[in-house]
Backbone bond lengths (Angstrom), bond angles and torsions (degrees), N, CA, C in turn:
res aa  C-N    CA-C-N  psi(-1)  N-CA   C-N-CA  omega(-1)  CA-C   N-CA-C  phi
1 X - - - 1.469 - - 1.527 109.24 -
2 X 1.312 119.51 134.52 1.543 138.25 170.49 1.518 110.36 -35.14
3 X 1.036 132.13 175.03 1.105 125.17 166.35 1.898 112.86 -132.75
4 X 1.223 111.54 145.23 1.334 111.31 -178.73 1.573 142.55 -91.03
5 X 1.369 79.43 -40.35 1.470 101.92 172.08 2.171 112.22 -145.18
6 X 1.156 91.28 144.95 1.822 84.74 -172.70 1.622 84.75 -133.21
7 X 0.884 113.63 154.05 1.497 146.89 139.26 1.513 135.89 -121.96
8 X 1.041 102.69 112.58 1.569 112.27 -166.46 1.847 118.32 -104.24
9 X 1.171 128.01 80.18 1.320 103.55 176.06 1.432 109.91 103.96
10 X 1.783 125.25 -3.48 1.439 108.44 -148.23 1.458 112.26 -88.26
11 X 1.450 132.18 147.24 1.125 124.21 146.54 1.030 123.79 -157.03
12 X 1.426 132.44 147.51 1.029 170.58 177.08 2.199 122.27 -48.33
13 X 0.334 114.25 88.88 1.784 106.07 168.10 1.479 106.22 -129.39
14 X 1.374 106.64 140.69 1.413 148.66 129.50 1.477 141.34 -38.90
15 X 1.376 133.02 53.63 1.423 109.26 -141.61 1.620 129.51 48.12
16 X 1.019 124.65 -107.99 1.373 118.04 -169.40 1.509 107.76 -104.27
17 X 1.215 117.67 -18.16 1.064 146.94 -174.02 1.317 122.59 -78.73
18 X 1.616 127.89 91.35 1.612 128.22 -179.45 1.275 111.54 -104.33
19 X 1.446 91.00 117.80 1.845 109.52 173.13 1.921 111.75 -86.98
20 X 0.821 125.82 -34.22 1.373 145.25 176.96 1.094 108.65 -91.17
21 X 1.732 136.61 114.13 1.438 118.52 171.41 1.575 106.57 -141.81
22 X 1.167 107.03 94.94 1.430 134.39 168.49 1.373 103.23 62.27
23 X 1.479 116.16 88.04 1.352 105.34 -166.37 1.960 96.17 -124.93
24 X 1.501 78.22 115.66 1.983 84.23 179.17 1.690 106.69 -91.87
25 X 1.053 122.12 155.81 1.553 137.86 -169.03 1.666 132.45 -177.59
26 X 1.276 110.97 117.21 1.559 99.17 178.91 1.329 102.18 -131.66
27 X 1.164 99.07 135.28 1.758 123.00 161.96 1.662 133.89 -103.68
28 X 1.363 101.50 105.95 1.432 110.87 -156.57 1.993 94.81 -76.05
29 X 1.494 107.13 140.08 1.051 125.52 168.13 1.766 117.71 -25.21
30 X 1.191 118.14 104.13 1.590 115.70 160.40 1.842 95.40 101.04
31 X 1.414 106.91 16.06 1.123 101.34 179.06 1.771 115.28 -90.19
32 X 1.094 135.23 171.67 1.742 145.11 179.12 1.699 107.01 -128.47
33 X 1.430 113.46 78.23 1.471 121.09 -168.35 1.374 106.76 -110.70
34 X 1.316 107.87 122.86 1.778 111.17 -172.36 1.672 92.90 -103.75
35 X 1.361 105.76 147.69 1.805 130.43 169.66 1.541 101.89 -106.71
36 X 1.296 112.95 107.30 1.266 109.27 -168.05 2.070 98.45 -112.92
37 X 0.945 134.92 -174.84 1.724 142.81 163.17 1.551 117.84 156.44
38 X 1.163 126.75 -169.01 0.974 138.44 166.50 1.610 112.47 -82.53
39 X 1.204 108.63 161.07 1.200 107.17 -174.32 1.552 131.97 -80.28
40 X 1.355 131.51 101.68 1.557 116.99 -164.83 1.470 96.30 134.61
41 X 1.945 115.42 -8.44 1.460 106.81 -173.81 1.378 117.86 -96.39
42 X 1.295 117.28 24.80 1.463 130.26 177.15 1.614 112.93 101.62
43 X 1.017 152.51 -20.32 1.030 165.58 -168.19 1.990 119.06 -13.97
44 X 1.820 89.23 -59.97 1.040 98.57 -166.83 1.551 96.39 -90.60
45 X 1.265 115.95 -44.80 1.412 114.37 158.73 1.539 124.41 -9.13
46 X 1.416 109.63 -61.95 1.479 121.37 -161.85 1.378 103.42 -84.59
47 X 1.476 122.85 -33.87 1.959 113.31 147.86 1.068 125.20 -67.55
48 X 1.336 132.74 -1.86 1.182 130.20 142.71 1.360 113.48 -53.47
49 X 1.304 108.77 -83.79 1.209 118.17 179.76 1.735 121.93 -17.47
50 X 1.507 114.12 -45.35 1.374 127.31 -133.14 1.865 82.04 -110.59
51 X 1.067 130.87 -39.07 1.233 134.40 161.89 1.630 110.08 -78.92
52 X 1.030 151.16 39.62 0.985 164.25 148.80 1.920 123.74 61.21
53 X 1.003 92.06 14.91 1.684 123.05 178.85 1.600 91.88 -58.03
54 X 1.488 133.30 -64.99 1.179 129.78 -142.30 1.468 78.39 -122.93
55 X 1.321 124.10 118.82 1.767 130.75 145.71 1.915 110.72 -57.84
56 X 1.777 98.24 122.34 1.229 113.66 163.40 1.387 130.18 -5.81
57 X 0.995 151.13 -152.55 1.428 171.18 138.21 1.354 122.73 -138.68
58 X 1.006 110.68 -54.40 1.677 131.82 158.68 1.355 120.73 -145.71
59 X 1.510 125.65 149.01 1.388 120.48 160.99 1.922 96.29 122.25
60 X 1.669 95.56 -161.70 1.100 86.88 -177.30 1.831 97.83 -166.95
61 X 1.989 109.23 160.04 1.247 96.60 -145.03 1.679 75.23 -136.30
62 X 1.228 119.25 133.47 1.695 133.73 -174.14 1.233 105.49 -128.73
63 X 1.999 103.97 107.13 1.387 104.98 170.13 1.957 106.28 -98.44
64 X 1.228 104.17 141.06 1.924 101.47 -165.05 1.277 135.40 4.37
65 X 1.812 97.94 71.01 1.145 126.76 -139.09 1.100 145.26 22.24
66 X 1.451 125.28 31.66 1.600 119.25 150.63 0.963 102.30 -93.09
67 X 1.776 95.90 168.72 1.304 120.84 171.56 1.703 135.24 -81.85
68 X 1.496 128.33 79.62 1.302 130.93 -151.86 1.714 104.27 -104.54
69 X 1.000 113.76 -2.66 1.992 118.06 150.69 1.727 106.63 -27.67
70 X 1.297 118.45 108.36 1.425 139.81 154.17 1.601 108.59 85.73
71 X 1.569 109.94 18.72 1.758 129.12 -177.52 1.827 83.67 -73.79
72 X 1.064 106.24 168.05 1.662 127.54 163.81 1.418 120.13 -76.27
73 X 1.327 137.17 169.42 0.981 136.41 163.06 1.704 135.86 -46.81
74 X 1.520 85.10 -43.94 1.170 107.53 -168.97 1.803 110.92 -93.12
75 X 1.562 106.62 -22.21 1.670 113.23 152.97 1.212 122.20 -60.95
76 X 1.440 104.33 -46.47 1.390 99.99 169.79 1.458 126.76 -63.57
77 X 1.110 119.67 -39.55 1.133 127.18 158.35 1.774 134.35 -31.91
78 X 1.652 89.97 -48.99 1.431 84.40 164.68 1.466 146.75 -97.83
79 X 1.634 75.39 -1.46 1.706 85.27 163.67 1.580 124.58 -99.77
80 X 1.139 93.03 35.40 2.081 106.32 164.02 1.432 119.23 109.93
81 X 1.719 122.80 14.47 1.203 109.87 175.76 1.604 114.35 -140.10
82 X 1.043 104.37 142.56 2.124 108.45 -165.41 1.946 87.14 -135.32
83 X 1.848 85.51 140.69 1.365 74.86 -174.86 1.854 85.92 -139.09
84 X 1.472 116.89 154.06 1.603 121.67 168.01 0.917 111.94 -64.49
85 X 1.905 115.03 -170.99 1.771 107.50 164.48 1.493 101.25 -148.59
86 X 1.177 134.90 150.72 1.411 135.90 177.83 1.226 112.91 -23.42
87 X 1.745 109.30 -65.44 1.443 108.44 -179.97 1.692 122.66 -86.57
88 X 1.480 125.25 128.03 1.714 101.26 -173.22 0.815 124.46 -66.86
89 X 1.579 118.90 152.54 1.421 130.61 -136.03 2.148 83.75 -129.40
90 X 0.648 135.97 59.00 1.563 133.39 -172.50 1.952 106.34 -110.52
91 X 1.037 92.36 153.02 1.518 101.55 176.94 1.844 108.69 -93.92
92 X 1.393 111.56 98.87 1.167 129.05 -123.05 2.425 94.32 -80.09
93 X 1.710 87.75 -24.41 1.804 81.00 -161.22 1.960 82.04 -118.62
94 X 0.761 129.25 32.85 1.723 141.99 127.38 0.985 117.86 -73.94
95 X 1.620 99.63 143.43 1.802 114.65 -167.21 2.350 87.28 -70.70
96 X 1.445 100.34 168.95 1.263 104.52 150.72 1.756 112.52 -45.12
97 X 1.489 123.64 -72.05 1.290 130.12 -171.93 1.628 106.05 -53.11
98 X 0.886 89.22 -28.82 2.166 94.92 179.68 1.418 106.18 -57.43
99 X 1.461 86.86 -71.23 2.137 95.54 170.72 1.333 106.48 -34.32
100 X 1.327 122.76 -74.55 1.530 119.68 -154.70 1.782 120.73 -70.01
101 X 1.419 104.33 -20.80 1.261 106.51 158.39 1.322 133.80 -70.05
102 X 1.522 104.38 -33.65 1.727 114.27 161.07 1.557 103.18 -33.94
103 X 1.640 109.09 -81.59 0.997 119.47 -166.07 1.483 141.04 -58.74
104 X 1.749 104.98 0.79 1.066 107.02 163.58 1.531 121.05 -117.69
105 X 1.250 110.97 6.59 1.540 102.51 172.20 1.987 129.54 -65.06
106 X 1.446 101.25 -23.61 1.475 104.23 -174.81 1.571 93.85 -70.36
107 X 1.680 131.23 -55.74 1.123 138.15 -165.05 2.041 99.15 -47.70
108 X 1.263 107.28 -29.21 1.443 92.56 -167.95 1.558 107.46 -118.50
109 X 1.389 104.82 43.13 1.269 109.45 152.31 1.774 109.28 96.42
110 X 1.066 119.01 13.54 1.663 110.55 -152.59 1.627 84.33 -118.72
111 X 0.686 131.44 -55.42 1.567 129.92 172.20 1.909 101.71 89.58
112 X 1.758 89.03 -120.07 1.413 86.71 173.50 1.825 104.06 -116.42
113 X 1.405 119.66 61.36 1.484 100.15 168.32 1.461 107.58 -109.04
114 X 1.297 105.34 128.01 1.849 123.78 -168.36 1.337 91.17 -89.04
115 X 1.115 135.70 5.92 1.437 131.42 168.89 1.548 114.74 -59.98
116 X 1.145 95.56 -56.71 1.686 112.53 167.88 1.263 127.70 -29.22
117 X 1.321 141.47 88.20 1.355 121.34 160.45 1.421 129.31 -57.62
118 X 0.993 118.03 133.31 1.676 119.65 -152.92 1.630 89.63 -72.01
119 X 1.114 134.11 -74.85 1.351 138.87 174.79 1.440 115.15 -14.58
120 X 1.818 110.49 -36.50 1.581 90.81 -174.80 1.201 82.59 -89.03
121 X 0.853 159.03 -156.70 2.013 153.62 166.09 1.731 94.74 117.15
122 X 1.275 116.80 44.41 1.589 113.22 165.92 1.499 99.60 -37.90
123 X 1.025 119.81 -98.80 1.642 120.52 -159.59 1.425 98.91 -18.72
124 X 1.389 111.37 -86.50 1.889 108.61 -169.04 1.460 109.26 -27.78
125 X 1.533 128.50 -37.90 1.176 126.03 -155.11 1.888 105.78 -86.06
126 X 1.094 101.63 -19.91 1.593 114.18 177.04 1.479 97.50 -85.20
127 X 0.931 132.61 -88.15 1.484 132.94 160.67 1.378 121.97 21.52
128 X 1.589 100.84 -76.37 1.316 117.85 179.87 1.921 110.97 -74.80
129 X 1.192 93.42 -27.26 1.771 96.23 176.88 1.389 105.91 -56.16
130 X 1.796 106.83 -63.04 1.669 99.35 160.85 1.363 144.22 -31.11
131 X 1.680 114.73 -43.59 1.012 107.00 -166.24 1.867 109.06 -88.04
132 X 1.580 96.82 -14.87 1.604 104.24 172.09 1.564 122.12 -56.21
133 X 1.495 106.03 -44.55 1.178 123.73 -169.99 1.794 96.95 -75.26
134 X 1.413 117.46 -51.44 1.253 117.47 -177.57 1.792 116.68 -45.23
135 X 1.110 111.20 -56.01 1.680 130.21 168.13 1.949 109.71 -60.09
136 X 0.898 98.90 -22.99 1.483 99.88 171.73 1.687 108.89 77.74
137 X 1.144 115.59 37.68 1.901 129.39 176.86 1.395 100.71 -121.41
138 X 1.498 123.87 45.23 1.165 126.86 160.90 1.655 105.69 -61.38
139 X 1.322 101.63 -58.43 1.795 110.30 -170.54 1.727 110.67 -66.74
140 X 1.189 97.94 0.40 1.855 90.43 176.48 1.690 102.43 -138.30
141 X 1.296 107.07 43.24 1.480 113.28 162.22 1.579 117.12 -43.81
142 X 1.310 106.44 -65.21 1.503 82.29 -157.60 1.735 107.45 -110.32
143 X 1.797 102.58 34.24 1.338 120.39 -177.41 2.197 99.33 -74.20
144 X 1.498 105.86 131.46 1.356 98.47 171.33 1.431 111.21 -60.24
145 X 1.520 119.35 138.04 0.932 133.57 152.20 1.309 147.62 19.04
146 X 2.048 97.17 -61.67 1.295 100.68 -139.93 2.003 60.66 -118.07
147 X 0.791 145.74 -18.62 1.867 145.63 176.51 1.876 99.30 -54.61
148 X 1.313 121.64 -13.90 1.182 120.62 -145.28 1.770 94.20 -86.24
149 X 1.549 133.68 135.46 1.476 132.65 157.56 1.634 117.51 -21.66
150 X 1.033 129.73 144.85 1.402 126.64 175.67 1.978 108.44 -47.08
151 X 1.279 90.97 -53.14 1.966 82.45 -177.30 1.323 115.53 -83.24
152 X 1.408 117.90 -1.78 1.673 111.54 160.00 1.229 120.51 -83.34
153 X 1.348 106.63 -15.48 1.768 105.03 177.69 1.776 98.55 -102.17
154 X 1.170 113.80 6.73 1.732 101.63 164.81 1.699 102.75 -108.44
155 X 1.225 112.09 -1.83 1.704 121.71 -176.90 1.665 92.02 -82.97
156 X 2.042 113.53 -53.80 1.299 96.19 169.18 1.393 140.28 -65.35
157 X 1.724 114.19 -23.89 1.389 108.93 162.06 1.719 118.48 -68.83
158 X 1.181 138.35 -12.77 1.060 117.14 147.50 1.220 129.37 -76.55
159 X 1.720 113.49 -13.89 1.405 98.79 174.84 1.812 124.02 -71.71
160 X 1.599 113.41 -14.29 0.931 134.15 -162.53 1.031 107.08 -97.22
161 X 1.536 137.10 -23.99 1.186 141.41 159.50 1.201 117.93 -67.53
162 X 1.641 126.72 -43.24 1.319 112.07 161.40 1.642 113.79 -75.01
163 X 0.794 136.57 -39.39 1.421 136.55 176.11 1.589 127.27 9.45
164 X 1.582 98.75 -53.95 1.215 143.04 -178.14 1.266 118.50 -43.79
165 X 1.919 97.66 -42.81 1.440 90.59 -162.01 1.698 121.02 119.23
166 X 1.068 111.91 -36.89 1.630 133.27 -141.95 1.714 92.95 -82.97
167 X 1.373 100.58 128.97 1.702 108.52 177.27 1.599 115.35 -74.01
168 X 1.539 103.17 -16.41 1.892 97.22 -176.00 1.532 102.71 -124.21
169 X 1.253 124.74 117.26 1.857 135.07 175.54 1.089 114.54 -93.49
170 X 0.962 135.94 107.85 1.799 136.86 147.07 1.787 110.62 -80.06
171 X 1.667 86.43 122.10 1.660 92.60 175.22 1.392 103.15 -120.85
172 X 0.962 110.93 136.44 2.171 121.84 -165.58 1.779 85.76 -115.08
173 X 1.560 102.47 96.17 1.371 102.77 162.10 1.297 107.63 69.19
174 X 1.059 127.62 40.12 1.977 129.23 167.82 1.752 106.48 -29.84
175 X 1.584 118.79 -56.30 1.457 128.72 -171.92 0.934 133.39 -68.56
176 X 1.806 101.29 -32.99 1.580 117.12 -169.52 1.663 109.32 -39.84
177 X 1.337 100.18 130.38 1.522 121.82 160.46 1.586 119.40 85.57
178 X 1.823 96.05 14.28 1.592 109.41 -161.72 1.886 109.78 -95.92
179 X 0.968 108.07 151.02 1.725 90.73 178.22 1.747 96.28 -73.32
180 X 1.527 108.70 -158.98 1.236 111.62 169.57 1.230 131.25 -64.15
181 X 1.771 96.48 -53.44 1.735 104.03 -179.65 1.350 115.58 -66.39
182 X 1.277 133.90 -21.77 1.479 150.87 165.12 1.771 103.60 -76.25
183 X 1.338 137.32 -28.51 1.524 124.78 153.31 1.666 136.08 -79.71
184 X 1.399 87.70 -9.03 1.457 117.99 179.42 2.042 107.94 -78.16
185 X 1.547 86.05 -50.70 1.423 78.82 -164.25 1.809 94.19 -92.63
186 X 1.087 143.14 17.39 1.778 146.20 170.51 1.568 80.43 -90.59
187 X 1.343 128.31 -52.57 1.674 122.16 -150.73 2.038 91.83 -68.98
188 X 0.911 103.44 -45.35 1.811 110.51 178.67 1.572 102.85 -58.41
189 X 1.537 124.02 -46.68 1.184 106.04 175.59 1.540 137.48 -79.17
190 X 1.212 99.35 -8.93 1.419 134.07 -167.30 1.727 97.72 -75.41
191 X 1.744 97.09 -46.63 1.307 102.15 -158.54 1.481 91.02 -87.45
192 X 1.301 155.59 -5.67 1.410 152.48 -162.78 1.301 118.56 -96.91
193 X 2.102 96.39 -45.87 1.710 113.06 -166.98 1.297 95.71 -89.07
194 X 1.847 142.46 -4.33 1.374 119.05 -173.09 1.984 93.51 -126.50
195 X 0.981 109.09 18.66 1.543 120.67 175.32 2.004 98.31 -41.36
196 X 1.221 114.53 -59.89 1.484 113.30 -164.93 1.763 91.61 -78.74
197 X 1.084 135.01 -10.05 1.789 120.67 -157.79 1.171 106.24 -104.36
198 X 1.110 124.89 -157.03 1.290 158.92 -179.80 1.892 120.89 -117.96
199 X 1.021 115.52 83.37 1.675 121.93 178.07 0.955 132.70 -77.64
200 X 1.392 144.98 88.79 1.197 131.44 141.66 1.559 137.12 -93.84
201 X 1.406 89.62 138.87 2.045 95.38 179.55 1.262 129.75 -137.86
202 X 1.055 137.13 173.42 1.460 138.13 176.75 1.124 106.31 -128.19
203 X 1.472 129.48 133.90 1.481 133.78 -150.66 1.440 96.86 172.69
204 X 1.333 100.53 128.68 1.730 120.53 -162.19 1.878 90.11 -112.07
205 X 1.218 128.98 8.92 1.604 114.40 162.15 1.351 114.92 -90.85
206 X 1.249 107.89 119.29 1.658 91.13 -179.16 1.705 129.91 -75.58
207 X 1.361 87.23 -6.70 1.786 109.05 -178.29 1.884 100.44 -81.38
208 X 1.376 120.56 -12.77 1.333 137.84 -176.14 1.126 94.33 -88.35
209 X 1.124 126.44 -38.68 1.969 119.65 -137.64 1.305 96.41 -107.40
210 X 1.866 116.18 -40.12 1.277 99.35 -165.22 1.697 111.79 -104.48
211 X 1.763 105.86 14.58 1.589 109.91 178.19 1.515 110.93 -102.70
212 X 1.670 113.58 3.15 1.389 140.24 -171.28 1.514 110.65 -123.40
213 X 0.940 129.92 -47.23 1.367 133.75 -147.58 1.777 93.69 -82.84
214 X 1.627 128.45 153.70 1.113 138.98 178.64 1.855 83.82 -125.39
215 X 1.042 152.56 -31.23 1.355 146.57 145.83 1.672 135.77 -136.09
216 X 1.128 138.04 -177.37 0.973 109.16 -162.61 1.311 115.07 -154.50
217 X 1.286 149.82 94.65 1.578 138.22 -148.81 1.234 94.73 -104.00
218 X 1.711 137.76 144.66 0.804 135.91 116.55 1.580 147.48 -71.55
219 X 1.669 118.65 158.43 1.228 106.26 -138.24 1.643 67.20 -127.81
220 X 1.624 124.67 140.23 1.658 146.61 -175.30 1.661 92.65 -132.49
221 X 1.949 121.02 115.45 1.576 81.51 138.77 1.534 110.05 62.93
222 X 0.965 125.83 -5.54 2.043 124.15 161.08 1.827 95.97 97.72
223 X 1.208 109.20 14.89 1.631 107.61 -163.60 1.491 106.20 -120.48
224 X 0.799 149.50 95.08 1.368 143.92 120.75 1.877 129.95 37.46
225 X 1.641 109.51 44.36 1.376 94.43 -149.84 1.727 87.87 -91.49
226 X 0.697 142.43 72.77 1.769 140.29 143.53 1.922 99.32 151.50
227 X 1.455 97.56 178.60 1.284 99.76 -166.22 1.474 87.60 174.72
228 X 1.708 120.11 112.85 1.283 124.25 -170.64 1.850 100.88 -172.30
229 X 1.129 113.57 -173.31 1.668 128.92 -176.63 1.494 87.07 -81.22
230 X 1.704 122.54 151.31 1.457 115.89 163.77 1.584 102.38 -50.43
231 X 1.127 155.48 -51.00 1.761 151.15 175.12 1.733 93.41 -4.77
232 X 1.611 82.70 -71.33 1.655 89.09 -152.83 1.781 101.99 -88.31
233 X 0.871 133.24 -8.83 1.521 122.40 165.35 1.847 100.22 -73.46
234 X 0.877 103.79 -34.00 1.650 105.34 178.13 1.461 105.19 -37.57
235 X 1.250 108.87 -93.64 1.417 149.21 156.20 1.678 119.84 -16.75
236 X 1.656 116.63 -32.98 0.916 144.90 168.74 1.841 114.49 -37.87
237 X 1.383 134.02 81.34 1.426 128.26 -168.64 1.488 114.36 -70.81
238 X 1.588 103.35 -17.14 1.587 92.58 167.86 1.216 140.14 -78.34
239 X 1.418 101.43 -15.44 1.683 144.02 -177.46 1.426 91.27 -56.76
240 X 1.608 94.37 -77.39 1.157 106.68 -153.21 1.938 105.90 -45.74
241 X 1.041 110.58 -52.87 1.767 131.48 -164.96 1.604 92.76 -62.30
242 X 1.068 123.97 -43.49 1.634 122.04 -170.26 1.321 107.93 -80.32
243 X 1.342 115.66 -55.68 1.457 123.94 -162.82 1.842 115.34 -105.14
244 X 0.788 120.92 -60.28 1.475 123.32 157.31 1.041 130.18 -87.23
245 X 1.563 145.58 30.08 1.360 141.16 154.52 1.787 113.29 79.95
246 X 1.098 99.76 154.23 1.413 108.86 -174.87 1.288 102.96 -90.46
247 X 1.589 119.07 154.55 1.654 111.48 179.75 1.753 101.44 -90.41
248 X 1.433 105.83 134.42 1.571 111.10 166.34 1.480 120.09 -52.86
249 X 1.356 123.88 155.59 1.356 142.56 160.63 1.761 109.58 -30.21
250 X 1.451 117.95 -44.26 1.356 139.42 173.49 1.452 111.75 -61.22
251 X 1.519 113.73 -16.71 1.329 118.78 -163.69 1.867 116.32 61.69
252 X 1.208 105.93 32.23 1.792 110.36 152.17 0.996 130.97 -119.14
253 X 1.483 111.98 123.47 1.310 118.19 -179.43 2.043 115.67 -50.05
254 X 1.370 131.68 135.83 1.261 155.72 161.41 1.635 103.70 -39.42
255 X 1.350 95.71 -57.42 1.536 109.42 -176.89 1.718 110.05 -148.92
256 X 1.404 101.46 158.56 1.750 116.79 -159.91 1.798 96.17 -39.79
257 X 1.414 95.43 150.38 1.576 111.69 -172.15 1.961 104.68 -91.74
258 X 1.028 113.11 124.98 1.679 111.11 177.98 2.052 87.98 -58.75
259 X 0.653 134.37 -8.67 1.591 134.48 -178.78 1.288 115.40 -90.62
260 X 1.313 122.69 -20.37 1.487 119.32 176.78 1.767 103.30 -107.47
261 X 0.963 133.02 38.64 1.472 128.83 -162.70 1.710 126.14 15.67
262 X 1.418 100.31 32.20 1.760 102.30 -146.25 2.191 89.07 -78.77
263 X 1.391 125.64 -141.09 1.388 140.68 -176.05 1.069 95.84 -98.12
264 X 1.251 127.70 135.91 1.576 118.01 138.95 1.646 132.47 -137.60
């Protein structure tokens, strides 16, 4: 199998200060790989990094096999990868259909010519019809944006992330702040709209990570301490001792159990 994304070696510092420390990783094509840790262990850092927000320190970062180490955001971008962000990132007094048409005009060639009237723009307009219907904001087409429920406007930042086109997704926290039935139904869409791609995310539910995830690395300390199927991260005793706590004498877990699908 191809590979999607590589990381070789990478890390990160701050002044004196290294958050990233040599963290190797490959993600084979069409895979759904969650970055799971505690909080403070680099996480968001290293999508920084990997979306091109934060330039390297050392190492090196392979999107389907090129080399995209110290490219721009927006290079990276066009060579096949769109990623979310904790907080939504939406164009707030745009209709839903407004947003998603934004986001697909560069993918189909139009770049920046203002010549264009967007209206005649069939393709974009099919495009985006798809991706409306795909996300399920058919019924709030031409509702602004920013009017939208908290998980319909993270339904539109994923719709906008795929929008694009782009074979590899990073989603930073798809769930955050959702009840269940509202993480339940992002994990269904999540799992529908990236069916043909390549996924990666970071997501602190473990009932998210391990009903989604096809593997799963954890992140220690900026380091890389395992990387397996949820089975074996389950099962995993270093996991457990580093990242989720040892169970007491009483038989209670310190911190949330990868067994109860609870936050962690």
């Amino acid at each position: 199998m191809s590979t999607a994304l590589e990381l070789a070696a990478v890390r990160k510092s701050f002044g004196k200060t290294e958050i990233i420390r040599g963290v190797d990783l490959v993600i084979p094509r069409g895979e759904r790989h969650a970055i799971i840790g505690p909080n403070g262990a680099g996480k968001s850092t290293l999508f920084n990094l990997i979306s091109g927000r934060y330039e390297v320190s050392a190492g090196a970062i392979r999107l389907n096999g090129a080399d995209i180490t110290g490219l721009k955001p927006y290079e990276i971008n066009r060579k096949g990868l769109s990623r979310s962000f904790q907080i939504t990132n939406i164009f707030h007094n745009l209709s839903v259909y407004e947003n998603l048409r934004c986001a697909v005009l560069w993918s189909l060639g139009y770049r920046y010519s203002f010549w264009h009237r967007l209206n005649a723009l069939g393709d974009a307009r099919q495009r985006a019809e798809e991706v409306l219907e795909a996300i399920g904001l058919a019924a709030r087409r031409e509702r602004p944006a920013g009017m939208l429920a908290y998980a319909e406007q993270r339904a539109l930042e994923i719709g906008i992330t795929i929008a694009g086109g782009a074979d590899v997704i990073l989603l930073d926290e798809p769930t955050a702040g959702m009840s269940r039935s509202e993480a339940a139904h992002v994990v269904d869409l999540v799992r529908r709209v990236t069916s043909d791609r390549t996924l990666v995310m970071v997501e602190h539910d473990m009932g998210v990570v391990f009903g989604l995830a096809d593997r799963i690395s954890v992140l220690v300390y900026g380091e890389v301490l395992a990387t397996g199927t949820p089975e074996e991260i389950r099962a995993n005793p270093a996991v457990q001792e580093a990242y989720l706590g040892v169970i007491h004498k009483d038989g209670a877990p310190d911190k949330p159990s990868l067994r109860d699908g609870s936050h962690a």
